[in-house]
C-alpha positions as CSV (number, residue, x, y, z in Angstrom):
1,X,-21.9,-80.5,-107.8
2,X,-23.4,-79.1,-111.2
3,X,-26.2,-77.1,-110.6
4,X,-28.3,-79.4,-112.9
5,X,-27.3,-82.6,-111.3
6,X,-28.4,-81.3,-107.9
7,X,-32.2,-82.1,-109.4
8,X,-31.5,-85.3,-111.1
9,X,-32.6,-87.2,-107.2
10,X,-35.6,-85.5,-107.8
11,X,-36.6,-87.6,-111.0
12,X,-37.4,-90.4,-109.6
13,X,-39.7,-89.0,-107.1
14,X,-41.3,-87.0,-110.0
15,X,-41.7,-90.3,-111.9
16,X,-43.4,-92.0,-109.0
17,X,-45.7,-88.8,-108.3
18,X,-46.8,-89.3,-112.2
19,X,-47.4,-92.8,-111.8
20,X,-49.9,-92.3,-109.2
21,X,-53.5,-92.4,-109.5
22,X,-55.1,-89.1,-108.0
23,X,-56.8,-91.1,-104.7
24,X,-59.8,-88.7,-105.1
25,X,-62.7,-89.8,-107.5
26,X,-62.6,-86.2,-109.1
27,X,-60.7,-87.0,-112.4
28,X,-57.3,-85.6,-112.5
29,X,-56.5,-82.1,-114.7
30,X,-53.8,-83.1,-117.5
31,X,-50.1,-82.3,-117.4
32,X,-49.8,-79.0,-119.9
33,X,-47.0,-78.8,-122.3
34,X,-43.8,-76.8,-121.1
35,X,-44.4,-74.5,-123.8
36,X,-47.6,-74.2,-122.6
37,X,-47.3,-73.4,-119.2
38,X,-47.0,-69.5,-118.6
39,X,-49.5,-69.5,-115.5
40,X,-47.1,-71.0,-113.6
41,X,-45.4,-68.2,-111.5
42,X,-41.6,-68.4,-110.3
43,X,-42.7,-68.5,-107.1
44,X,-44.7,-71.3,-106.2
45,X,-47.7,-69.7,-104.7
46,X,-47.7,-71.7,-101.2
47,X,-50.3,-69.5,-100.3
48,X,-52.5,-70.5,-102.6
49,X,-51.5,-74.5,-102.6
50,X,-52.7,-74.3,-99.0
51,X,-55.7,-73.2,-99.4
52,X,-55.8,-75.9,-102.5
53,X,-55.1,-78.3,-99.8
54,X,-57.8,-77.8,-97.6
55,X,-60.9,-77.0,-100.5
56,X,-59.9,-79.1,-103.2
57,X,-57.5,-81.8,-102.6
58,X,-57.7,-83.6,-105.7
59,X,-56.8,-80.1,-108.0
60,X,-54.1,-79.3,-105.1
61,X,-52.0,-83.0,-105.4
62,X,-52.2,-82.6,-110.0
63,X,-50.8,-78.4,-109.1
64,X,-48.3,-80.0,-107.1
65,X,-47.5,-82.3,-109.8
66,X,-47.5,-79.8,-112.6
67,X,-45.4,-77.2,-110.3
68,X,-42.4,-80.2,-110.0
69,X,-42.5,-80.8,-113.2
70,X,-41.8,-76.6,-114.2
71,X,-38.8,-77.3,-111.5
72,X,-37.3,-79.8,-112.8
73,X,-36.9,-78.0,-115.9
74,X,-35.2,-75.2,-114.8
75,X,-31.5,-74.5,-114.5
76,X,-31.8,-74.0,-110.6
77,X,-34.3,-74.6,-108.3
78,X,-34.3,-74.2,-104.6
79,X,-34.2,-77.9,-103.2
80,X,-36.3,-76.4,-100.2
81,X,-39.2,-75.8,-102.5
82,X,-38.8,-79.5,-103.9
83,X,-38.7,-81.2,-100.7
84,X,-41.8,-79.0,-99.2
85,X,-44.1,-80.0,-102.2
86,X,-43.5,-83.5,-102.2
87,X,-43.8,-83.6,-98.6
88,X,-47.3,-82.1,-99.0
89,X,-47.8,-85.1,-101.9
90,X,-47.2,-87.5,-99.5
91,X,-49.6,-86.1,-97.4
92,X,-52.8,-85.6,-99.5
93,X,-51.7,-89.3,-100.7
94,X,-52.2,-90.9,-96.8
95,X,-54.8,-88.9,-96.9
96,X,-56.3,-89.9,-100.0
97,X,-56.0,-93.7,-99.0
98,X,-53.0,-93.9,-100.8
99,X,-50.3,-95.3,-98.4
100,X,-48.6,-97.8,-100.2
101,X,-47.4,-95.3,-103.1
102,X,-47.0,-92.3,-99.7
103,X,-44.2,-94.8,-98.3
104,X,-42.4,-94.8,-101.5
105,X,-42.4,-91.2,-101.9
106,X,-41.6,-90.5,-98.3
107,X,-38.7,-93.3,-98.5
108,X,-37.0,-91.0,-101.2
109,X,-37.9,-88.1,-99.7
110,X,-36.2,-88.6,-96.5
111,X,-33.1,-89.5,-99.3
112,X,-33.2,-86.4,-101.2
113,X,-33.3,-84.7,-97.5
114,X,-30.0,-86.8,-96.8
115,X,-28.6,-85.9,-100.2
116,X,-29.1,-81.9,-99.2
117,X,-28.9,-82.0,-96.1
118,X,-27.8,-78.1,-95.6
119,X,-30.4,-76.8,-98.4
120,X,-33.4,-79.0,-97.1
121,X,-32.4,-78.5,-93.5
122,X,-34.9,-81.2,-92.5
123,X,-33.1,-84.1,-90.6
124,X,-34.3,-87.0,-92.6
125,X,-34.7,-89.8,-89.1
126,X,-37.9,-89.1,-88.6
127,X,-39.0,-89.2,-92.3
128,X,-36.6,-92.7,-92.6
129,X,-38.8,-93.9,-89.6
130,X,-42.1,-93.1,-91.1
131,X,-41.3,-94.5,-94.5
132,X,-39.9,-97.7,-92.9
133,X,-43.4,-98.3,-90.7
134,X,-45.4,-97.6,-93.5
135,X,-43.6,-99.9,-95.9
136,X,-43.7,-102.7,-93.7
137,X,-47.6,-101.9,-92.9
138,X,-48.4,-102.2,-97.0
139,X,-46.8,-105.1,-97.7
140,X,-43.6,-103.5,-98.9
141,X,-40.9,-105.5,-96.9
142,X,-37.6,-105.1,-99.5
143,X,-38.3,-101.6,-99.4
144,X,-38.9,-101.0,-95.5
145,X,-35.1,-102.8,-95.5
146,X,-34.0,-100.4,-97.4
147,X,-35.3,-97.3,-95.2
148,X,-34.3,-98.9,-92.0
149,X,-30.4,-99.8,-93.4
150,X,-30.6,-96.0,-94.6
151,X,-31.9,-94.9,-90.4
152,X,-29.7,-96.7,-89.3
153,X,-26.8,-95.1,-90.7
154,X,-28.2,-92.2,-89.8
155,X,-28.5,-93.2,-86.5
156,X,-25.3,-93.8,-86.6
157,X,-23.8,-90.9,-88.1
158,X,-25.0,-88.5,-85.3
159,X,-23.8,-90.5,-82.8
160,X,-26.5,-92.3,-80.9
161,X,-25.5,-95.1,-78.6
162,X,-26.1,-98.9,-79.5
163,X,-29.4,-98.5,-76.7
164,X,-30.6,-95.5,-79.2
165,X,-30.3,-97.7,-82.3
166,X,-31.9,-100.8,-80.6
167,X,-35.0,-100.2,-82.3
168,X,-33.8,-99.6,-85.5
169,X,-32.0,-103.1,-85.5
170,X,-34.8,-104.9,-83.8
171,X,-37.1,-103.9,-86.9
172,X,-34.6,-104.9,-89.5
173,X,-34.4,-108.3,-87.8
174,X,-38.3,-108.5,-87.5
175,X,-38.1,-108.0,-91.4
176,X,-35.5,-110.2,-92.5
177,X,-37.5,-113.2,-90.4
178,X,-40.3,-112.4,-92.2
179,X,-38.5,-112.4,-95.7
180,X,-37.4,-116.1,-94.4
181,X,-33.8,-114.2,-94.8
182,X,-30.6,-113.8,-92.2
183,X,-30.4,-110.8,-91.0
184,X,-28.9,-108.3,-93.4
185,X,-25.2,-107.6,-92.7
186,X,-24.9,-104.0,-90.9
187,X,-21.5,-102.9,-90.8
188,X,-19.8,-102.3,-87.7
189,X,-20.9,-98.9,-85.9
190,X,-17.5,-96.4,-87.1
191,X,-15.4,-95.4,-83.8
192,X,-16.4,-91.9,-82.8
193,X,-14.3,-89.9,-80.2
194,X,-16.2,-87.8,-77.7
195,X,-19.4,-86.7,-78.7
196,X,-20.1,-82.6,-78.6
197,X,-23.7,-82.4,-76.9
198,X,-25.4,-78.8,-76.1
199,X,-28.2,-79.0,-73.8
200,X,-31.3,-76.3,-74.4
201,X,-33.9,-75.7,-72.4
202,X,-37.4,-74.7,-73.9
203,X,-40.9,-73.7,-73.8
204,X,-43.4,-74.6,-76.2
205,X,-47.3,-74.6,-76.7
206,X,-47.1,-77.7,-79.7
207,X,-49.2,-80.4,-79.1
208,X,-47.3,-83.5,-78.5
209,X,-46.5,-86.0,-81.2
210,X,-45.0,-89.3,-81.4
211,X,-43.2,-89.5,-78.2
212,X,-41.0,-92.9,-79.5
213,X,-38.1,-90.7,-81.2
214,X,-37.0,-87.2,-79.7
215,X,-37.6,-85.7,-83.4
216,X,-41.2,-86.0,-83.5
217,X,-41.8,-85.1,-79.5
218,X,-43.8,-82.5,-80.9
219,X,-46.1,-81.6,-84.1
220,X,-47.2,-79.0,-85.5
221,X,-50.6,-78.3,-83.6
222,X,-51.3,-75.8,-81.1
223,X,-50.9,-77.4,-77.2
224,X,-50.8,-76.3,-73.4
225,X,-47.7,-74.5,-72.4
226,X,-44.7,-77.0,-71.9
227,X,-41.5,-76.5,-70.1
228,X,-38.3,-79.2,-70.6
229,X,-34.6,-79.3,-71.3
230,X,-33.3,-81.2,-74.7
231,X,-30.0,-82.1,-75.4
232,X,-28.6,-82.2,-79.4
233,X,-25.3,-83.7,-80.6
234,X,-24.0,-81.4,-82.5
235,X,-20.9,-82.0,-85.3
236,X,-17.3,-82.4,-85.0
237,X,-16.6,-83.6,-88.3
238,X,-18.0,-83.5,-91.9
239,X,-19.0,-87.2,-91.4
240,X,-21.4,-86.6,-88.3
241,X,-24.5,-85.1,-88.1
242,X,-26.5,-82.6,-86.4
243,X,-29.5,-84.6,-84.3
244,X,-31.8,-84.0,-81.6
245,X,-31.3,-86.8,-79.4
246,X,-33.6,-86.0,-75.9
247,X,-36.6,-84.3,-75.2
248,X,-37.6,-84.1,-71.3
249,X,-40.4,-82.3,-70.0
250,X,-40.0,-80.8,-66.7
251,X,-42.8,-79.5,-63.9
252,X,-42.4,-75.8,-63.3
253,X,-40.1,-77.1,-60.0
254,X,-37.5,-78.6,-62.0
255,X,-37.8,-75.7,-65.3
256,X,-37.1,-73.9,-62.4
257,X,-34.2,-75.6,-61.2
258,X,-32.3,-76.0,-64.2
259,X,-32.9,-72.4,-65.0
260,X,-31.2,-71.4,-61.6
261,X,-27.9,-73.7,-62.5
262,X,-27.9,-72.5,-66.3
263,X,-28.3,-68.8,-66.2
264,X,-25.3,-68.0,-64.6
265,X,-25.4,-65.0,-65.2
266,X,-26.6,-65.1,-68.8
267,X,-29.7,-66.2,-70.5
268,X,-30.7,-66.1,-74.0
269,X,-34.5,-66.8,-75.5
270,X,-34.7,-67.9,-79.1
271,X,-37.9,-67.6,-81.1
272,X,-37.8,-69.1,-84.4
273,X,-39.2,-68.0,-87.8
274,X,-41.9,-69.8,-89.4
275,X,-41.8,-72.8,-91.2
276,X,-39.4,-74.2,-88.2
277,X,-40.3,-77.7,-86.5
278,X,-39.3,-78.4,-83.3
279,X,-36.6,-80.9,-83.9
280,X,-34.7,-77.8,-86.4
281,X,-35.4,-75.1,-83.9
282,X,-33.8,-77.2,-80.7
283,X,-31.2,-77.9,-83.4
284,X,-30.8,-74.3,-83.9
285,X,-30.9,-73.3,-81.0
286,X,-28.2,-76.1,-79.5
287,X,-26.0,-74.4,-82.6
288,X,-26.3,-71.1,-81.6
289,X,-25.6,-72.0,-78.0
290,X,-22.4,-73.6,-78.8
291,X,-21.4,-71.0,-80.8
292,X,-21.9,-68.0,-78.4
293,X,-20.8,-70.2,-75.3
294,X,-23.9,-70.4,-74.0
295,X,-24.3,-74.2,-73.3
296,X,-27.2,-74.8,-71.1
297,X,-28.0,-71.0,-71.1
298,X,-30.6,-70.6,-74.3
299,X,-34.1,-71.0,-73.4
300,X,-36.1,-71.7,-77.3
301,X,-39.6,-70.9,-77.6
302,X,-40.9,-73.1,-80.1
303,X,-44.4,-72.0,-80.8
304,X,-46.3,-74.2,-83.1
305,X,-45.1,-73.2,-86.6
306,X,-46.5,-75.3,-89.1
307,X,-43.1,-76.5,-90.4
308,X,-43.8,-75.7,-93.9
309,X,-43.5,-73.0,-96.1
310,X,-46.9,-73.8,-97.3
311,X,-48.4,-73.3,-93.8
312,X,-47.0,-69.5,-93.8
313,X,-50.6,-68.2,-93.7
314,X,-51.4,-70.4,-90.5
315,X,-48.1,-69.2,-89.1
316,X,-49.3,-65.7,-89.0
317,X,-51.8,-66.4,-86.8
318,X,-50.4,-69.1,-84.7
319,X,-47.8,-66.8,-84.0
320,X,-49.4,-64.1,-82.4
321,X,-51.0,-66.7,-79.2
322,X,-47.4,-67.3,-78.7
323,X,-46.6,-63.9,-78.1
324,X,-49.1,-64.2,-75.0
325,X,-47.0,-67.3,-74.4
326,X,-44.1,-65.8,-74.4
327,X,-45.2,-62.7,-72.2
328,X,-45.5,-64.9,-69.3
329,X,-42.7,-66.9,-70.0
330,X,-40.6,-64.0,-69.5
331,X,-42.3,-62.2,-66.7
332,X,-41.7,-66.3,-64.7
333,X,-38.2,-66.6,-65.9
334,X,-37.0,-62.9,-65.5
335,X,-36.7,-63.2,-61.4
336,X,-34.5,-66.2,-61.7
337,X,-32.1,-64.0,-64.3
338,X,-29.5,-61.3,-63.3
339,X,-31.0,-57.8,-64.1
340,X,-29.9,-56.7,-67.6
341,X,-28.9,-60.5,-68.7
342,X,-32.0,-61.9,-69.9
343,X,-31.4,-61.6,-73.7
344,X,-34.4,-62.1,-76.6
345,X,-33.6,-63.1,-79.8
346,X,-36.6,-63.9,-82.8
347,X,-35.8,-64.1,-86.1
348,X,-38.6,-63.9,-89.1
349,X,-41.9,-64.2,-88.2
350,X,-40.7,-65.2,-84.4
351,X,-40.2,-61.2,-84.2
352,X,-44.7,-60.9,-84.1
353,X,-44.6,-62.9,-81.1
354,X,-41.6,-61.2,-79.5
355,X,-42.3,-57.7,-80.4
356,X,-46.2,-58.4,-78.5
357,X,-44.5,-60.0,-75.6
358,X,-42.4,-57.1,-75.2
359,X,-45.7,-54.8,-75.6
360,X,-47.6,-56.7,-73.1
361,X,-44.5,-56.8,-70.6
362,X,-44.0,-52.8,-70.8
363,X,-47.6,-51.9,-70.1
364,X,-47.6,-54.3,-67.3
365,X,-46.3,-52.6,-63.9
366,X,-42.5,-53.5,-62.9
367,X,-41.2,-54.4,-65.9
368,X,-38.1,-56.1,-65.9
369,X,-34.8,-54.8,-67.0
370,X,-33.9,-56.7,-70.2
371,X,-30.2,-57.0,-71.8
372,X,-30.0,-57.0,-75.7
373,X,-33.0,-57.5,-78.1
374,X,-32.1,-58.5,-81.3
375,X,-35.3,-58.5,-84.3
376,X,-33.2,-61.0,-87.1
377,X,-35.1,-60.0,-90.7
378,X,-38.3,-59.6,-88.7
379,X,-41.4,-60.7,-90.6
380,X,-43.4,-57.6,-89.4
381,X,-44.8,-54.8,-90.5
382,X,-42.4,-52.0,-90.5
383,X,-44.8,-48.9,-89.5
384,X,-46.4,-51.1,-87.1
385,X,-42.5,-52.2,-85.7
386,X,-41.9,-48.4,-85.9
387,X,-44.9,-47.9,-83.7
388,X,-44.2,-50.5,-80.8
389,X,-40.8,-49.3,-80.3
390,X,-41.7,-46.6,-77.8
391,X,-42.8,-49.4,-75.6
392,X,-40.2,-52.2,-76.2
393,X,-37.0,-49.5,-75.8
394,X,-37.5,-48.9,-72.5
395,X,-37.0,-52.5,-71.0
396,X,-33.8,-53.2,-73.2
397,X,-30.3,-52.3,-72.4
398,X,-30.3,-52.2,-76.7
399,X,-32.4,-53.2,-79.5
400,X,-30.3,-54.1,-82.5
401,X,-32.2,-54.9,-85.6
402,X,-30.6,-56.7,-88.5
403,X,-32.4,-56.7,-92.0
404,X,-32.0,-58.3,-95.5
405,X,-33.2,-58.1,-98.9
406,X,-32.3,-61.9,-99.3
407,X,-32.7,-63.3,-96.5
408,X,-35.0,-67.1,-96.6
409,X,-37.7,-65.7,-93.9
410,X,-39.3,-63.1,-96.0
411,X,-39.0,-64.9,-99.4
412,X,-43.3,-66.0,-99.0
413,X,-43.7,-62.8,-96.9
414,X,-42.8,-60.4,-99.7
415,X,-45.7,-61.2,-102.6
416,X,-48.3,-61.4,-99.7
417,X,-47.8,-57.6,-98.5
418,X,-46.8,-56.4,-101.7
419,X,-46.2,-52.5,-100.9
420,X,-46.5,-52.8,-97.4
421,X,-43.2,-52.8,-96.2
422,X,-41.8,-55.6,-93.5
423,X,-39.5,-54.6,-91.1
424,X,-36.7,-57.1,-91.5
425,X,-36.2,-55.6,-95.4
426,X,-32.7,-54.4,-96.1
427,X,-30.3,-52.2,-98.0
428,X,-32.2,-49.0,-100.0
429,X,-35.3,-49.2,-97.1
430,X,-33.5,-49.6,-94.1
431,X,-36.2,-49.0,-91.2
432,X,-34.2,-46.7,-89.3
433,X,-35.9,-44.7,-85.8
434,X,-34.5,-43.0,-82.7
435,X,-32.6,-45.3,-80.4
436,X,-32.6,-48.2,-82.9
437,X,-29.1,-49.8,-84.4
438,X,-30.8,-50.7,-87.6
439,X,-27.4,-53.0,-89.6
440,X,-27.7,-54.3,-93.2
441,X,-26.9,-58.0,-93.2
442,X,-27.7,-58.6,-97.1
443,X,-24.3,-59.7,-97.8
444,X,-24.5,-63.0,-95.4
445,X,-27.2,-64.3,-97.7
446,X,-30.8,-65.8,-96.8
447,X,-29.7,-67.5,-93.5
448,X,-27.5,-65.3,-91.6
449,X,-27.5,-66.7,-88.3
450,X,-26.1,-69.6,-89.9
451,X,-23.6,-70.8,-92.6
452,X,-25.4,-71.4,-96.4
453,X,-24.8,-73.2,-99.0
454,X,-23.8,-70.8,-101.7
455,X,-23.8,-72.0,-105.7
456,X,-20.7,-71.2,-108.0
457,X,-20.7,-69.8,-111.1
458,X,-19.8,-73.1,-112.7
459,X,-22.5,-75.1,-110.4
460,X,-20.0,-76.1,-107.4
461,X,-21.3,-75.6,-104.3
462,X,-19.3,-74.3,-101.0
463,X,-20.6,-73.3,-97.3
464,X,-20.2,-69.6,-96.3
465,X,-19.2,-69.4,-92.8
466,X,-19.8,-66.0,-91.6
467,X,-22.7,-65.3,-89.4
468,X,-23.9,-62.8,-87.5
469,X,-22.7,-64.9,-84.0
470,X,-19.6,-62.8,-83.7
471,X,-21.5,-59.6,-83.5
472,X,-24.1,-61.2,-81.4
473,X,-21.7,-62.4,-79.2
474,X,-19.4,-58.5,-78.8
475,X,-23.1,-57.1,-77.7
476,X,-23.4,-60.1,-74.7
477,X,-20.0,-59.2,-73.4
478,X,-20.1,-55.6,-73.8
479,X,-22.9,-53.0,-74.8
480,X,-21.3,-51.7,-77.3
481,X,-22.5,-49.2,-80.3
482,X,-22.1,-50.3,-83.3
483,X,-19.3,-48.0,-84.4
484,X,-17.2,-50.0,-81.8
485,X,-17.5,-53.4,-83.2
486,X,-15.7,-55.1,-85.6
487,X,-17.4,-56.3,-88.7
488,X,-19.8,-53.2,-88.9
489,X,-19.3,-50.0,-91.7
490,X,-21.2,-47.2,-91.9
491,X,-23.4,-46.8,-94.9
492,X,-23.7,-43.4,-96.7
493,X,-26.2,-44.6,-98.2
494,X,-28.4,-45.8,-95.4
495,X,-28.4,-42.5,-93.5
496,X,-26.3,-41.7,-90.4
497,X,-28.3,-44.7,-88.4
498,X,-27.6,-47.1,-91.0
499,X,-25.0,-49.8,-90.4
500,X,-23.8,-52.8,-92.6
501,X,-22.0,-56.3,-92.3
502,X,-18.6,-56.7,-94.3
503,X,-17.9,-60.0,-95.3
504,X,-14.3,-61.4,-96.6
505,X,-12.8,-58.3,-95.1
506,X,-9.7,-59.3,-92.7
507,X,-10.0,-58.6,-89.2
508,X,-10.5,-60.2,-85.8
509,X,-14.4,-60.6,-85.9
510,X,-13.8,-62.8,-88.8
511,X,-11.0,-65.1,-87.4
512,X,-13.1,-68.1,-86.2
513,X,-11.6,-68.3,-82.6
514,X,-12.9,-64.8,-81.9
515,X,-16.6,-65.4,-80.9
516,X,-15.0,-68.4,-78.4
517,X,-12.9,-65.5,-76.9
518,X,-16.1,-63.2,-76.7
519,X,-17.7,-66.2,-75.0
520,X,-14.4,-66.0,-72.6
521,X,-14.6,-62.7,-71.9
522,X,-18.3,-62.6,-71.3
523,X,-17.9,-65.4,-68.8
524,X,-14.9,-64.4,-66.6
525,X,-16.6,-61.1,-66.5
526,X,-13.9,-58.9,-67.5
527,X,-14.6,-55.4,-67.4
528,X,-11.5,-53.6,-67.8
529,X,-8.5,-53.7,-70.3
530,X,-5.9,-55.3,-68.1
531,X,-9.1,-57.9,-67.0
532,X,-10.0,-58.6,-70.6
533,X,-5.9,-59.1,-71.6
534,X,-5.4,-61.5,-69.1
535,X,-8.5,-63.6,-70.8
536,X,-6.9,-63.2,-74.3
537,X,-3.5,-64.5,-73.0
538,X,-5.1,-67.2,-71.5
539,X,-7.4,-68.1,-74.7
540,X,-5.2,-67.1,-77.8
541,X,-1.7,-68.7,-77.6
542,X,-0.7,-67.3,-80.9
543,X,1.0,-64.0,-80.5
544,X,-0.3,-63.0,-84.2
545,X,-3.6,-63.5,-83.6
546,X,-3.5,-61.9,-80.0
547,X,-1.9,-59.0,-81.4
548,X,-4.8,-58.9,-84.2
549,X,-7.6,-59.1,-81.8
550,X,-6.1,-56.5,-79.1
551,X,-7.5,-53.1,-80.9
552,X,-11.2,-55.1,-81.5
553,X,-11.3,-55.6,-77.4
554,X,-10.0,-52.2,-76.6
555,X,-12.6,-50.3,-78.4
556,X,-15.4,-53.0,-77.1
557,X,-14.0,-51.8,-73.8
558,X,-14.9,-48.3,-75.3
559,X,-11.3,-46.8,-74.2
């Protein structure tokens, strides 16, 4: 898709944003000219809108407007940014007694997050649902048949059962009675073969939400410790869709129990970066679960992230409570989990309340002995990361820290320190220390723990696969330096402790079937080479690709 056209769904929401009266009685600033608008930095400033929000809501809502507007005249514009402003439109609109014009902009919202779906990353359900109620509620009934036709196939698309969707079709037949219509003609659910499901278990301290769809479980307040197991379908083809279908919260009797039968022998906690509800994290997590093998055996800590890159500044501070969290989180689950096979993993500003978990676990008496700890582009400061290491080393078998100067979770992060370096930045300032595999993952782009949608020169678009779940998955099976894995160079550059990520280059870690062998290998236990060949002849049936991935296992092995 032209790189231009991917903005053109973005006019009409622009056009109904213009078209609304400001729903404040504080007269509204006028639109400047394009040539006249030099304050407007390329980065939108959520740090500032935020606090907009809260002082002055009527100045916030016309900066929001005047902000799209400088979007939409650019050449490219991250459809992220898009979809976070007009969802903090929509907002100051219900708030501002606005709802009629809210449900039209949230109706088209939850359409341009179906139209992006990989950029946006926001499953657009919940936002479908919202839009419909809301339209129905103002008197908008031709409309709220739209957004519930638009659910539906949704619905639909990631696979729910006919029971799922019940409610969906009872509303459209509420409408169509009251439109003095026949119900509108749904076409006939599309025959799906067997639907791939991961089931997760998590923790969270969110405040509940609206309990009626498993996407909005939870918000974005702060809550009471929760323990439960939810289950995601997760895609088989391009036509399905990602979606969070349960959310069941468990005593600490059954957490308990379902951690016994899933960590067999290994478990691996996820905390997310901010700006990360709990419907994407679960999703996340469900994704990274099926890709390392680890189905039922990821535990995700979604702490109360405000969902939004405009609530980075709340983030900060939320985060560090669920480090406390987190600390006893991990000193209940630790007994229940194989010495050396409880594995952490936090990504962005997750890393805060990871890195004070792991502080507050080591200081503690009997400690217990953790696997691998991986800090993904942590959103921390790097002298103050420097300075906990001596605490968090100790408890891990390895601490494997993988930076970025592009990566999405340090994007806000970066103008708000300025000088003051984050840990998770990459290439040139590598953060390197004693005992610390410090690896340069720049060249996977701004998600590297999953694939991104990466523009062409002449506007196409395409999905890079690789990830960093291959190497993720070599240190779960084996403890391995990183001079033994596949995938990894030494950089020059970056000192004798710097490492980096290849991408493109042949090899076995690329080959998509290696990470499911890693998963095999990990699972049967193999811990010798004749052990770990009898697993590749059982999972690899192509001689080629046996004979490829051979050398990769025997230097894992380390022999």
């Amino acid at each position: 898709m032209p790189v231009k056209s991917r903005l053109l769904i973005a006019i009409p929401l622009i056009a109904a944003l213009g078209a609304l009266p400001v729903p404040r009685t504080v007269e509204a600033e006028p639109v400047a000219p394009a040539a006249d608008r030099t304050d407007l930095p390329p980065d939108p400033g959520f740090a500032a809108l935020n606090q907009m929000i809260t002082m002055d809501p009527d100045a916030a809502l016309t900066r929001i407007g005047r902000l799209l507007e400088a979007l939409q005249a650019e050449e490219t514009s991250d459809p992220q940014v898009i979809f976070d402003l007009y969802a903090a439109a929509a907002d100051l609109m219900i708030e501002g007694g606005a709802a009629a014009q809210a449900a039209q902009v949230l109706a088209q919202l939850a359409d341009f997050a179906a139209r992006f779906r990989l950029e946006v990353d926001h499953d657009p359900i919940p936002l479908y649902a919202q839009a419909a109620a809301m339209l129905e509620d103002t008197g908008q009934p031709e409309a709220a048949q739209e957004a519930l036709l638009a659910l539906l196939a949704e619905e639909r698309a990631g696979g729910l059962a006919p029971a799922e969707t019940a409610p969906t079709r009872a509303a459209l037949v509420r409408i169509a009675r009251a439109l003095g219509r026949s119900e509108p003609e749904v076409p006939a659910a599309p025959a799906t073969g067997p639907i791939n499901r991961a089931t997760i278990l998590y923790a969270t301290d969110r405040a509940r939400g609206d309990s009626r769809r498993p996407q909005s479980f939870y918000g974005a307040g702060r809550g009471p410790l929760e323990l439960g197991r939810a289950e995601v379908s997760l895609p088989v083809t391009a036509e399905e869709r990602a979606v969070l279908r349960q959310v069941a919260p468990l005593s600490a009797e059954a957490f308990d129990s379902a951690l016994a039968g899933a960590a067999a022998p290994d478990l691996l906690v996820v905390v997310p970066g901010y700006n990360s509800s709990f419907e994407q994290s679960a999703r996340h997590a469900a994704q990274l679960a099926r890709d390392l093998r680890l189905d039922g055996a990821v535990l995700l800590l979604s702490w109360a992230s405000a969902g939004t890159r405009l609530g980075y500044l709340s983030d900060t501070a939320t985060v560090r409570l669920s480090g406390r969290n987190l600390a006893h989180l991990l000193r209940q689950v630790a007994p229940r989990v194989a010495p050396g096979h409880l594995h952490l993993l936090a990504e962005g500003l997750g890393a805060q309340a990871l890195a004070d978990a792991l502080e507050l676990i080591g200081a503690g008496a009997n400690p217990p002995p953790l696997g691998q700890v991986f800090f993904v582009t942590p959103d921390l400061d790097a002298d103050l990361f420097r300075a906990m290491l001596p605490a968090i080393q100790p408890l891990a078998a390895r601490v494997t820290l993988y930076t970025s100067d592009r990566s999405s979770a340090l994007e806000v992060a970066r103008p708000i320190y300025g000088p003051a370096l984050r840990a998770g930045e990459g290439e040139a300032i590598l953060l390197r220390a004693p005992g610390l595999d410090s690896i340069d993952v720049s060249a996977l782009g701004r998600l590297p723990l999953r694939p991104e949608v990466v523009l062409e020169a002449d506007g196409a678009s395409r999905v890079a696969p690789e990830t960093l779940v291959a190497d993720i998955a070599a240190l779960l099976w084996r403890n391995a330096p990183p001079a033994a894995r596949c995938g990894l160079v030494a950089a020059d550059d970056l000192a004798e402790t710097g490492w980096r990520v290849t991408v493109g280059a042949p090899g076995a870690c690329k080959d998509p079937a290696w990470p499911a062998l890693l998963g095999a290998l990990r699972r049967s236990g193999a811990a010798t080479l004749p052990e770990a060949e009898a697993v590749l002849r059982r999972n690899i049936t192509d001689p080629e690709l046996r004979k490829k991935m051979q050398p990769a296992i025997t230097r894992l092995l380390g022999e």
